[in-house]
N, C-alpha and C positions, 0 to 999 in steps of 0.2 A: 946219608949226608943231608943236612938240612941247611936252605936255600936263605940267603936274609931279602927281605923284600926287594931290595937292588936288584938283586940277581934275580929274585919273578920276574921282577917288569922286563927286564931284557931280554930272559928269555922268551914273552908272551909278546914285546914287541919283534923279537929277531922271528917269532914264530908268524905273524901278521905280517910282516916282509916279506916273506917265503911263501906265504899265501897268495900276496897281491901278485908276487913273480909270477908265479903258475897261471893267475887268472887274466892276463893284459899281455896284449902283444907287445912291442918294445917302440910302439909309435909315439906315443908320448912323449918317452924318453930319450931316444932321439931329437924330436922336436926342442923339447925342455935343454940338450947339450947345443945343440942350434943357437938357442937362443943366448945361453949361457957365453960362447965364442961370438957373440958379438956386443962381448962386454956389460953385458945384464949379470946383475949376482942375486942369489936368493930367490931365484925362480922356481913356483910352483905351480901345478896344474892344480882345476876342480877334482881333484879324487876322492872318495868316498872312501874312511880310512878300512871299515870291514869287510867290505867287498872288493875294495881295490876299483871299483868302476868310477868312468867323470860321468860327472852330472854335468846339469845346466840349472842355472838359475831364474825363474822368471819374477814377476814383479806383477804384484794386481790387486785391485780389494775389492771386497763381498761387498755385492749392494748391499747399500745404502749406509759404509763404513767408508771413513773419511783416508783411517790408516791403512800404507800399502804394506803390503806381506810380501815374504819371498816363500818360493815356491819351488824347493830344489828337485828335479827329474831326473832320475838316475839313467843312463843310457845304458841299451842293450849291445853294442855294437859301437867297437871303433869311430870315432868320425872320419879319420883318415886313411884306414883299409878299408874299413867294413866287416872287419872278422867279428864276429858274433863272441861277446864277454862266459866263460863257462857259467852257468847259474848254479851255486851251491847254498841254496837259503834254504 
């Protein structure tokens, strides 16, 4: 049976879905329906789409460069349990 490109990408996104499930605990998400009932629409967290982990973003530039860069840090860990993210790289 051969797939038309529609159906790759859905299955390699539904498959990136299933990943991210397994590797985050459900703090996020929670939070994100939190947010969402009190009337916020389109709300998204920092997630890192292949690992599924939030980053943080920081902001700074290299001596003696005028322009600021962003600097995104991937977190090991929860911010709000502390459960440590599986590492599969």
């Amino acid at each position: 049976m051969q797939l038309t490109s529609v159906e790759r990408i859905e299955t390699l996104n539904h498959g990136i879905r299933k990943d991210r499930e397994k590797r985050m605990c459900n703090c996020i998400q929670e939070m994100i329906s939190e947010i969402t009932e009190k009337g916020f629409e389109n709300v998204e967290a920092p997630i890192e789409l292949l690992s599924g982990r939030l980053y943080l973003e920081f902001t700074g530039n290299k001596k003696g460069q005028k322009k600021k860069r962003t600097i995104p840090v991937l977190l090991s860990k929860c911010p709000i349990c502390g459960e440590e993210y599986e590492n599969h790289d």
